[in-house]
N, C-alpha and C positions, 0 to 999 in steps of 0.2 A: 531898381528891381532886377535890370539885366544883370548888373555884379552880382545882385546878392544869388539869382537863378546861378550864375556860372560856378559860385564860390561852390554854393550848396552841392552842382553837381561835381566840379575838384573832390570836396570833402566825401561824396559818397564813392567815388572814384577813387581815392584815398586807401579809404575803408578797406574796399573791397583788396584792391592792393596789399595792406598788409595784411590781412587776412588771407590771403593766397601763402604772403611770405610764412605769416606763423604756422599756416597749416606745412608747409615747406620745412621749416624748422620741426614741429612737432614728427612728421614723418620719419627726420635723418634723425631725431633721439631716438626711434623707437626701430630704428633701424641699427644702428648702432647698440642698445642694448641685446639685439638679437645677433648681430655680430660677436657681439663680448661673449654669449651667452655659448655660441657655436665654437668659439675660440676654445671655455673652458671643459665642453664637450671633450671638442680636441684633444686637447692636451691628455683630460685623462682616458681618453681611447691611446693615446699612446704612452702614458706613463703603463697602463695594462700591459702594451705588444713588446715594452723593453723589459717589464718585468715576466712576463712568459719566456722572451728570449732566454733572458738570462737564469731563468730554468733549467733551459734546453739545452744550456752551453755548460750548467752546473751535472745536469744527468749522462749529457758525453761525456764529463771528466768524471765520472764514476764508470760509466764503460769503460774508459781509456785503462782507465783501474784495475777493470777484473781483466780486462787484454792483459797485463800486462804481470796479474798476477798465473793467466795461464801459459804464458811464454816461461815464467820459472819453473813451470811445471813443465816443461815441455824440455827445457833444460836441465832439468834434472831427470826426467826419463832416460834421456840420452845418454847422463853420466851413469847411473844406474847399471843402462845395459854393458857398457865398457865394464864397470863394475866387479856385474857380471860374469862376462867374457873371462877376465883377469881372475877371475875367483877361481872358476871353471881347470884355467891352468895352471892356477898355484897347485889344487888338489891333484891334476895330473902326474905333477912333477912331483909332489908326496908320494903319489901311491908309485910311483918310477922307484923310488928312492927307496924304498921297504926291501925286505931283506925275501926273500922267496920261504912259503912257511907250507906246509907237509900235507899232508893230506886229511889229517886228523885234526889238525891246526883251520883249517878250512872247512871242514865240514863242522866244527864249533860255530866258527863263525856266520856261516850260515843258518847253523841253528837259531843265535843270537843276533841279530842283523845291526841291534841297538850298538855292537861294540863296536863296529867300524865307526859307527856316527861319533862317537866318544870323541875315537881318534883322531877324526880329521876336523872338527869341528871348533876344538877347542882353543883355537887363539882366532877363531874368524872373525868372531866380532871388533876385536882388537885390529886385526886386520882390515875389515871394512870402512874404519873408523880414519885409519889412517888413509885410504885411499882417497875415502869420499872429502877428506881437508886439500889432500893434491887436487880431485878434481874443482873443488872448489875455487881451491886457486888457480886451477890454471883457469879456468873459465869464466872465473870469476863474478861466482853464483852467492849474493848477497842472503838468501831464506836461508830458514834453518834445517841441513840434511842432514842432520845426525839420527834423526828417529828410521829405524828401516823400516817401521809399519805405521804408513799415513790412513787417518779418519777416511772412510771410503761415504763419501756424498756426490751431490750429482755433479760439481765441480771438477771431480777428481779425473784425470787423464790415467792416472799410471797406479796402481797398486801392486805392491812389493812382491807377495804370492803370484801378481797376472803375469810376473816377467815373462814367464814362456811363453805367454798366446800372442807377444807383439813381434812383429819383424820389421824389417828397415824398409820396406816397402809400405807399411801400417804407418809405421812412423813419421815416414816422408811427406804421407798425405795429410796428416794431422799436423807437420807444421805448414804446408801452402796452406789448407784449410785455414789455419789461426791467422797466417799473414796475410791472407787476401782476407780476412776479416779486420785485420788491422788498419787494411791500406784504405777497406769500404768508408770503417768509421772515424780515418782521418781526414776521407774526404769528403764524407758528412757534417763533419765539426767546420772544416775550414769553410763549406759550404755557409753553414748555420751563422758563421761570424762574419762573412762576407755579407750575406742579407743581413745580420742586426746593423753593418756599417753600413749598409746601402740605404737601408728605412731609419738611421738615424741622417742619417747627411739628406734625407730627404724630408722628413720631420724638420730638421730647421729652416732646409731653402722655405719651406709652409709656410713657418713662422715667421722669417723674414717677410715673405709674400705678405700675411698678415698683416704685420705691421706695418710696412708700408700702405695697404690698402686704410688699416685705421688711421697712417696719418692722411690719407688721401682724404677719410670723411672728415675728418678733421678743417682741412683745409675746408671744402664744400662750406662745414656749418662755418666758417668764418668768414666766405664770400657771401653766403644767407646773409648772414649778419649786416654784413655791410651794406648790402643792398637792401636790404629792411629799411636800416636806418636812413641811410638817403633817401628813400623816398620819401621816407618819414618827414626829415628834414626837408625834403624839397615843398611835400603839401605844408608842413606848419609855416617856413619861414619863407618863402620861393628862392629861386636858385642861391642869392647872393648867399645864401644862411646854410648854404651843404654842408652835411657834416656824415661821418660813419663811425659804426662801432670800432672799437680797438680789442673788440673780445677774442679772447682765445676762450677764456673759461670765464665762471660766472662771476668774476669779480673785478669783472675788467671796469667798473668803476659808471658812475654814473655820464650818459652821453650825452645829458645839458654841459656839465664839468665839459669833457673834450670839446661840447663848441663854446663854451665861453672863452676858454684858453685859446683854440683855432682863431676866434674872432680877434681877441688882443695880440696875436700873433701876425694874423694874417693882414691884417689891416693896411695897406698899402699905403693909404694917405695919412692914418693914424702917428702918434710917435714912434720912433725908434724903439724897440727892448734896449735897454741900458745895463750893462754887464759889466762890475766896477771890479778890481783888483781886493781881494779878502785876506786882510793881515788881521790874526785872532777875529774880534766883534769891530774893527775898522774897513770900511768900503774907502779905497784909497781911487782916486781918480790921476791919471797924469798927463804929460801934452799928447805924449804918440797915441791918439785914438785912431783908431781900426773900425773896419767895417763889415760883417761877415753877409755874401751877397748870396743871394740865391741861383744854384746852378742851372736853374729852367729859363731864369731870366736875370741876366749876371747886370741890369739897371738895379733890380728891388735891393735893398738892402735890408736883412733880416734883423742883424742886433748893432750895435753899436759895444765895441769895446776897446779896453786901452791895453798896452802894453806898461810890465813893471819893467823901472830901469832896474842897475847895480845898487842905486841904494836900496831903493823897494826892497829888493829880491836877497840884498843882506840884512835887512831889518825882519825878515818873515825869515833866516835860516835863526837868527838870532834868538826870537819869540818863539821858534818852533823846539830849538833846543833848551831851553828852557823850560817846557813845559813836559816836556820827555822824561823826566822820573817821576814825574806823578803819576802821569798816563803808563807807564811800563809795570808802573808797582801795583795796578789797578789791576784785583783777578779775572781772568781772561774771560769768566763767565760772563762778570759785568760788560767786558769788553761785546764780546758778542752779541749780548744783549740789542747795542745799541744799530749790529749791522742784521738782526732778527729785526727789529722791528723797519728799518729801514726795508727792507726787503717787502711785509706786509703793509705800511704805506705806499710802496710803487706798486704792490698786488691789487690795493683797494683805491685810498680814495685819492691818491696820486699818480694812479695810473694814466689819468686822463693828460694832465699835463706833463707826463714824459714824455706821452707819446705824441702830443701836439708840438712838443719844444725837437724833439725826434721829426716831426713827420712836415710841418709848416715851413712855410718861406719860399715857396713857389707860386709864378706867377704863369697861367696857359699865354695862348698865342695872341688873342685880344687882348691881355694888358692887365685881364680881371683875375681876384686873387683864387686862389686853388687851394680851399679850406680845408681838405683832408686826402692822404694818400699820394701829395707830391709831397716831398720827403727833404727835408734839409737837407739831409744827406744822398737824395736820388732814391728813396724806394719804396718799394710797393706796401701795400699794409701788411700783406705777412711777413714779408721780411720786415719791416719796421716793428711788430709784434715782436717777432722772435727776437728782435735784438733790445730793441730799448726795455721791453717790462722783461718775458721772458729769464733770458739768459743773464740780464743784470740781477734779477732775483735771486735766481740759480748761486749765481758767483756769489751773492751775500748771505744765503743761506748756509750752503754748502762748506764755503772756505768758515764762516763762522764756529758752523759743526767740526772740520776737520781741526783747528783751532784748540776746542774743547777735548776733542778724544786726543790729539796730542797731549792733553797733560796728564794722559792713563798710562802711556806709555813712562814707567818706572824702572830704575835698575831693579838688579837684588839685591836683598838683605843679606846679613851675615848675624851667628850669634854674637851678639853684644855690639852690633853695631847698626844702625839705618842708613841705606842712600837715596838723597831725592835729586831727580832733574828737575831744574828751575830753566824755564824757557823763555830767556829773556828778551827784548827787543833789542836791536841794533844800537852800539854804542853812537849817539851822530843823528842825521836826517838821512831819509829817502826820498832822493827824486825821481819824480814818476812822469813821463813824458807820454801822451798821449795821442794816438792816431788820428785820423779823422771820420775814418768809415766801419765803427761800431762805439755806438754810446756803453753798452756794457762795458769795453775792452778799458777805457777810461777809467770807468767805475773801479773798475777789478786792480788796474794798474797802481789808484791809490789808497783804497779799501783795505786790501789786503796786508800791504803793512802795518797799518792802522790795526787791523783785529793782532796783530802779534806785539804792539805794546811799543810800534814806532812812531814818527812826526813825520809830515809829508810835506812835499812844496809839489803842487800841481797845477803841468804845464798843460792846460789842455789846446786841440786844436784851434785851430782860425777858424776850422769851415766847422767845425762842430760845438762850437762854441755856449750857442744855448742850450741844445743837450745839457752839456757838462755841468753847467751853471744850475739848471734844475737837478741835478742828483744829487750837486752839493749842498743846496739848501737844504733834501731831505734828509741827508746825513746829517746838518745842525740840528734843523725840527724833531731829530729822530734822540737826541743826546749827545752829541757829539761834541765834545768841549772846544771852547777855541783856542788856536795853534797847533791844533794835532792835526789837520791837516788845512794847508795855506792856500786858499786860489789863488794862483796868479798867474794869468796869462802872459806870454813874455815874445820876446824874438829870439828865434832858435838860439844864433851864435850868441847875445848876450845871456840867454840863462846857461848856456852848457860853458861859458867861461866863468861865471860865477861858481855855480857850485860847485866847479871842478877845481877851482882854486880855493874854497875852503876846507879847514883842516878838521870841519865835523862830517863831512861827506860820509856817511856808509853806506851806502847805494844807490843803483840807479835802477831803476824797472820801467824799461822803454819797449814799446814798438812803435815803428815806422819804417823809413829808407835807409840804406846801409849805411850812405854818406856821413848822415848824422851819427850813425851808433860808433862807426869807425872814430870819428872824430872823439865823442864822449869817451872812447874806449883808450885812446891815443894819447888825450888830457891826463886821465887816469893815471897810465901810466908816468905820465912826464912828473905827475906831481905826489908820487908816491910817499916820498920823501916827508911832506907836510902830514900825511894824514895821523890822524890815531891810529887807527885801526884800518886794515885794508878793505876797502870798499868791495860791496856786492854789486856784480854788474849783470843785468838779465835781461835778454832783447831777443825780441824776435821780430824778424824783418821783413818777411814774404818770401817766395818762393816760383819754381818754373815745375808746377805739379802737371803728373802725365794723366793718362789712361792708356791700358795698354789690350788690346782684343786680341783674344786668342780664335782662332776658326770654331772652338762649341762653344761660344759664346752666344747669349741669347739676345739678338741682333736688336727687338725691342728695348731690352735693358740699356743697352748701351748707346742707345739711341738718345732715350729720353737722358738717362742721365749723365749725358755728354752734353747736351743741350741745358739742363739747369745748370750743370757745373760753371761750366764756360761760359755764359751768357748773364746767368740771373744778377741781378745788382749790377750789369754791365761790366762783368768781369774786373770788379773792385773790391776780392776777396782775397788775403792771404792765399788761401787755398782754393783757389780758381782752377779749372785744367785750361791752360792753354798748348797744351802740346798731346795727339793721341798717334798709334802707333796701331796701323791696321793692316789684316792680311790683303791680298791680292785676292781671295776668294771669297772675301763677305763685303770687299769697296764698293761694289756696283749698288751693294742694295743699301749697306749704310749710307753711303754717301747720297743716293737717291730719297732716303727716308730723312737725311739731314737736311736736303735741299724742301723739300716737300713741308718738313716743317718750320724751316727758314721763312717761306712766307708767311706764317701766318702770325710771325711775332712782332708785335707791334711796342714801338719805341717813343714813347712820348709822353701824352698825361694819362696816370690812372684813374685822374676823375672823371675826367669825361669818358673814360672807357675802362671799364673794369679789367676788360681783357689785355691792357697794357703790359709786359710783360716785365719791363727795364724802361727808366728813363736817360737824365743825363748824367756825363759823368763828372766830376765834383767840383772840378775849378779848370782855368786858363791852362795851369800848366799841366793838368793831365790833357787835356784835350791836344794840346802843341805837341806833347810824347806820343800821343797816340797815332796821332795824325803822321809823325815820322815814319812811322813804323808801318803804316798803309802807302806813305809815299814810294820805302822802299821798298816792298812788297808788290808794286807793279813797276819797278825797273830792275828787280833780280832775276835771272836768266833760270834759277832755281825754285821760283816759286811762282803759285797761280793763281789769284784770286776767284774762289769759285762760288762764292757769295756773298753780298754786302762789300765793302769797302770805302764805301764814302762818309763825309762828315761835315756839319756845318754848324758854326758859332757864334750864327747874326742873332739870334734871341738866347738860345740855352747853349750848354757844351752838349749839344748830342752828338753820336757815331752807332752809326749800322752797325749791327751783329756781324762780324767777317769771318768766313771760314776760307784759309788758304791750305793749298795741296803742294809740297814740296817734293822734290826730287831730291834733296840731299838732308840728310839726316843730322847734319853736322853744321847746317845753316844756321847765322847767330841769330834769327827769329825763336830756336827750336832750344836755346839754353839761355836766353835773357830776359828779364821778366818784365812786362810790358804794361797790367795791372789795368786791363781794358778789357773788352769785349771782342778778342782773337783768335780763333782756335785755329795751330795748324797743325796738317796730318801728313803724317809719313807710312806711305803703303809698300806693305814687304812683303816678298813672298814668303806663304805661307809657311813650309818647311825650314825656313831659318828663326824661327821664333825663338829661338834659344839664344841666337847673335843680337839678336834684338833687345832681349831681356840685358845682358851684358850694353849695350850700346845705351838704351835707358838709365843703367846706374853710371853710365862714363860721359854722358853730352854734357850735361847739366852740372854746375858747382853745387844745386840748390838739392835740400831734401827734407823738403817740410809734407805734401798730403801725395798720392800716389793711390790709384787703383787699375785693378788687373780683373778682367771678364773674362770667367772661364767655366766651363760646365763639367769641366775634366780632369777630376782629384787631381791627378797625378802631377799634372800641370799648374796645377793651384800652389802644391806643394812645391815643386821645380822652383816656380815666380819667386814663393815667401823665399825661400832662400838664398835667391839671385838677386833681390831687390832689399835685402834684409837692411840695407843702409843706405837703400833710396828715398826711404822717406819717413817721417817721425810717427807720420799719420798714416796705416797703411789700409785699404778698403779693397776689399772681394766682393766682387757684381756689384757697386753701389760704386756713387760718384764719390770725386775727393771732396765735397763740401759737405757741410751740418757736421759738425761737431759739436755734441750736448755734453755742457757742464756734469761732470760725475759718471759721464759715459762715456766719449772719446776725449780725455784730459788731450790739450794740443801742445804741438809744437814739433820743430825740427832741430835737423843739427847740420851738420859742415861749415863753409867760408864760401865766399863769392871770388870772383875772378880779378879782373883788374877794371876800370873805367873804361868803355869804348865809346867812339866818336863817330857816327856815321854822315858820311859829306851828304849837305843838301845845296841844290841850286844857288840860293843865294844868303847861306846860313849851315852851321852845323849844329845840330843835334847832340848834345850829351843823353844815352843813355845809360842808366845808372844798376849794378846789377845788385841785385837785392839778393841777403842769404836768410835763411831761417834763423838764424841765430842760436842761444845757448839751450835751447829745448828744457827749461822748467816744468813743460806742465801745467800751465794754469788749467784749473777745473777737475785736478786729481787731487790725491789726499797728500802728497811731498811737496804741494806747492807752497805749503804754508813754512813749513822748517830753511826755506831761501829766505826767510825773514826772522829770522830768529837765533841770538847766541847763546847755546845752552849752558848751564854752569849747574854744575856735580857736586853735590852736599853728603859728606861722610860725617854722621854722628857717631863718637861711641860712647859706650853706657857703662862700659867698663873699667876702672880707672888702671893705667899701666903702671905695674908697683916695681918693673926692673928694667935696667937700661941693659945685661947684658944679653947673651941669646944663649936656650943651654947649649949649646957644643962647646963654649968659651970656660963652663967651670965655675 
């Protein structure tokens, strides 16, 4: 009876519980709809204020108008009165020139007054005519003076009969009058476009601000979320049975699915996950089995896999070329088809086990399994959201669509003739070599060939291994025929001497470390000679991304997003900042707001604590690079460690969040990429900011993400220009990370430096410098045409009845 009272009260305890949370949840929808609602307010209160502007800019240039049609008038008064003048003494010099006439002769004429007029009058208009074309030219008065009586309206300055009433002193004031009305209304207009520039640059900072605040609710409802469900989970099954939602949006899949999957995953004493080598519809096993361990607790072992040798790995380029003109000749509709529907299986009802094969295989400090939100790969639920369903969707949508509207793109016709591009896939295989730290980036690595009508052989990671395995199954389940693309996991140097020595090789689509791509790259060339066709090669390799603070920089901004950049996923991001560049006049308070929130980030498990911020990081040898790099970090006479530095490897790879402060800008901490949790700052005074911006495009070989905080256009503008080949990814007030599929396509460009060796006690240290590589672009609409050879079809309808050409005869 005591259990059953206690259950009863759990359960109403429970209750109540989620009932707090859904009222929680129901709140931020209804918060959030008034958000949306206020946003579209917004927007059109200001699509109103640019449409009145631009009124107001359209009525001064009808001013500027009639200014400018009275400055002709004004100019032609002037020529007029000279005119005038000149007229005045042509007839003097007439009536000089006349012969002296009698007395009788004059008293006629005075009789008759009309005859003098006759006289002198009768070549003036001819006279006038010619003058007013000199003055025209010399002054070069574009209206028409030829009429000598202008329409008299209220417009009019000068009328022909008025000549006599104006003097040069009238005149003089009528043109300062006009110019100081010119000078009013120029500085009215330039006024008027300065405020539409001011309130549109402040309409979007809004908008940013907005958006970012809706992905902030965002985030919220998918911490709701998860703590809903755990609790959930904790009263239905008790602790062993934890589980959380994986939602972003409503289809993140049913959350019995994520814990059935958690549970077979997570199962510490259960079997191994068994992960075979996939030639066509054959699971090939062989002796080099592998182990991929959990980085929380590097005893657990998550899956069990093998490595394919040289025959394997020739037997799957063999069946994959082989199967490459069925699949090539296959309309790319169909093609897409099969990466659409893939996409809405990991949307719906596979969502659950991505993200479990994504999030699973971590073990806390007791020993006991960590059912959701320690992360194969080290990460938290939304970073494990955003990458395994998220952005893998994205990539198969997206690249699907850009795919399809590639075959819109047509030459022109001519009469009697048609031309079609046919966009063919790659003569040969592509191999697609895969990272460890994003499940998408895999996906997208061998997908993509695939939707353009290639064969794959895919190398996925060690430490991301199950991932990969669950994506490729959805791509069979989803239509994917077999041999268009091959699993097989392999050992670096043996697959990249395979396939670099066969002669069907058309590409390679890699990211990881330099070492490797140089080597594939190095292969490449030595074996050019065999190949058909010359192989596609596209890498990208990581990077030493900055931030750079200007003194009106908004000190919060760069705070916070200094802090996710650097930090989040333990600074295991391509585009990580490990390097920022601050004034002498904002250090005291950023660097106190950076310490301030240095404690409160917690490094460990996210289940037992939501507020976790970053776990470990991914295997042995990151943890040994990283740990060099904190070693020499407190024996360089150039640098400080002013937060975090320590690390320990007895259960997980963990390492403290470190913030180092250096003295020299030119320290190889501040140009080598390090791909940990490191951030070091270089503080300069403020007035050199312009030396600095040149020192940022000159330290660094690397130039893959890069941002610059600035609240002061001018400045904003200077940067873009200074840093225009700093980086592939360039970001204004916002960190270098989150790059969204179809909105920041990624990637960089330049080379790396050479190999350096830093001496350790009783060992040395290779660190390896990593470049962004060939910058393609994945997640723009050009990244599909890296996959594809087009061929040019000229029809004509008209039959050619002559060989010669006329000019021959």
């Amino acid at each position: 009876l005591e259990e059953i009272s206690t259950l009863m009260c759990n359960v109403n305890e429970s209750e109540a519980i989620q009932d707090e949370l859904n009222e929680k949840v129901e709140r931020l929808k209804a918060e959030l709809v008034v958000f949306k609602s206020l946003m579209s307010d917004q927007m059109s209160d200001l699509d109103t204020k640019i449409q009145e502007k631009a009124m107001k800019v359209d009525m001064d240039i009808c001013r500027r108008i009639d200014i400018t049609a009275k400055l002709c008038d004004v100019a032609q008064q002037r020529n007029s009165e000279d005119m005038s003048k000149m007229f005045s003494m042509a007839v003097v010099c007439k009536k000089k020139e006349k012969k002296p006439v009698s007395d009788e002769e004059n008293s006629e004429m005075d009789a008759d007054p009309s005859t003098s007029e006759e006289d002198v009058p009768f070549n003036i208009t001819d006279e006038m005519k010619r003058m007013l074309n000199q003055l025209r030219e010399t002054f070069e008065i574009d209206d028409d003076c030829d009429s000598l009586t202008w329409e008299e309206n209220d417009d009019t300055l000068l009328l022909w009969e008025d000549f006599a009433n104006y003097n040069d002193g009238s005149l003089g004031n009528l043109i300062d009058e006009t110019e100081s009305l010119i000078k009013t209304r120029e500085q009215e207009y330039q006024e008027t476009i300065g405020q539409i520039e001011m309130e549109l640059a402040t309409a979007k900072s809004d908008m940013n601000r907005h958006l970012h605040e809706y992905m902030e609710m965002c985030s919220m409802k998918r911490g709701l979320d998860v703590q809903m469900e755990t609790c959930r989970r904790m009263i239905k099954g008790g602790r062993n049975s934890l589980s959380i939602s994986s939602s972003v949006s409503s289809d993140s899949g049913n959350t019995d699915e994520i814990q059935d999957e958690l549970d077979k995953d997570g199962e510490t004493e259960g079997p191994i996950k068994e992960i075979p080598c996939v030639i066509g519809n054959e699971e090939v096993w062989t002796k080099d089995v592998r182990y991929q361990l959990s980085p929380f607790n590097h005893s657990h072992k998550v899956s069990k896999f093998c490595y394919a040798d040289k025959e394997l790995l020739n037997k799957a380029i063999e069946a994959s070329v082989a199967a490459r003109r069925e699949w090539d000749l296959k309309p790319v509709a169909d093609r897409a088809q099969i990466f659409f529907k893939a996409a809405d299986i990991i949307s719906g009802p596979k969502r659950a086990e991505v993200l479990a094969k994504t999030m699973i295989g971590q073990v806390n400090q007791f020993g006991t399994p960590l059912y959701v939100g320690l992360f194969m790969l080290g990460k938290t639920v939304v970073q494990a959201e955003i990458d395994a369903a998220a952005e893998l969707i994205d990539f198969f949508r997206f690249n699907a669509k850009h795919a399809i509207q590639l075959e819109q793109q047509q030459p022109l016709d001519s009469d009697g003739s048609t031309n079609t591009m046919l966009y063919r896939g790659l003569e040969g295989f592509v191999a697609a070599v895969a990272p460890f730290n994003f499940t998408a980036i895999g996906g997208n690595l061998a997908g993509t060939p695939a939707i353009m009508g290639n064969v794959v052989l895919w190398k996925p990671s060690d430490t991301a291994m199950s991932a990969s395995y669950a994506v490729y199954k959805i791509l069979r389940e989803s239509g994917l025929p077999p041999n268009i693309i091959q699993f097989v996991p392999a050992d670096g140097p043996v697959f990249g001497d395979t396939i670099t020595s066969s002669e069907h090789l058309a590409g390679i689509n890699f990211t990881g470390s330099v070492p490797t791509f140089k080597r594939l790259w190095k292969q490449v060339a030595q074996n050019l000679d065999i190949y058909r066709n010359f192989p596609r090669v596209a890498g990208e390799c990581g990077g030493k991304n900055f931030h750079f603070v200007h003194k009106s920089a908004d000190v919060r901004s760069v705070v916070n997003g200094t802090i996710r950049s650097a930090f989040e996923y333990g600074g295991q991001k391509c585009s990580a900042c490990s390097r920022m560049y601050v004034p002498d006049s904002l250090w005291p308070q950023i660097k106190q707001e950076l310490l301030d929130v240095h404690k409160q980030i917690k490094v460990g498990d996210p289940v037992e604590d939501f507020s976790t911020f970053f776990s470990a990081v991914i295997d042995d040898k990151s943890f040994s690079r990283i740990k060099g790099w904190l070693e020499h970090a407190k024996t360089s006479p150039h640098l400080k460690i002013i937060a975090g530095g320590n690390c320990d490897n007895k259960k997980g790879y963990f390492v403290e969040p470190t913030i180092i402060e250096t003295t020299d800008p030119q320290e190889k901490i501040m140009n080598e990429e390090i791909f940990g949790p490191i951030l070091t700052v270089y503080v300069y005074p403020e007035n050199d900011y312009k030396k600095v911006l040149h020192l940022i495009d000159n330290t660094s070989p690397y130039a893959l993400t890069g941002a610059i905080f600035s609240q002061d256009k001018a400045v904003i503008n200077e940067a873009g220009k200074a840093l225009r080949n700093a980086a592939g990814n360039y970001y204004v007030n916002d960190k270098s990370t989150g790059s969204v599929v179809a909105q920041q396509p990624f990637g960089g460009a330049r080379a790396s430096g050479k190999l350096k060796t830093i001496a350790q006690p009783k060992e040395k240290i290779h660190f390896d410098i990593i470049f962004p590589g060939t910058n393609d672009k994945p997640g723009g609409p050009h990244y599909v045409l890296r996959w594809t050879s087009p061929q040019v079809v000229k029809q004509t309808h008209v039959p050619l009845t002559e060989w010669k050409y006329p000019y021959m005869g």
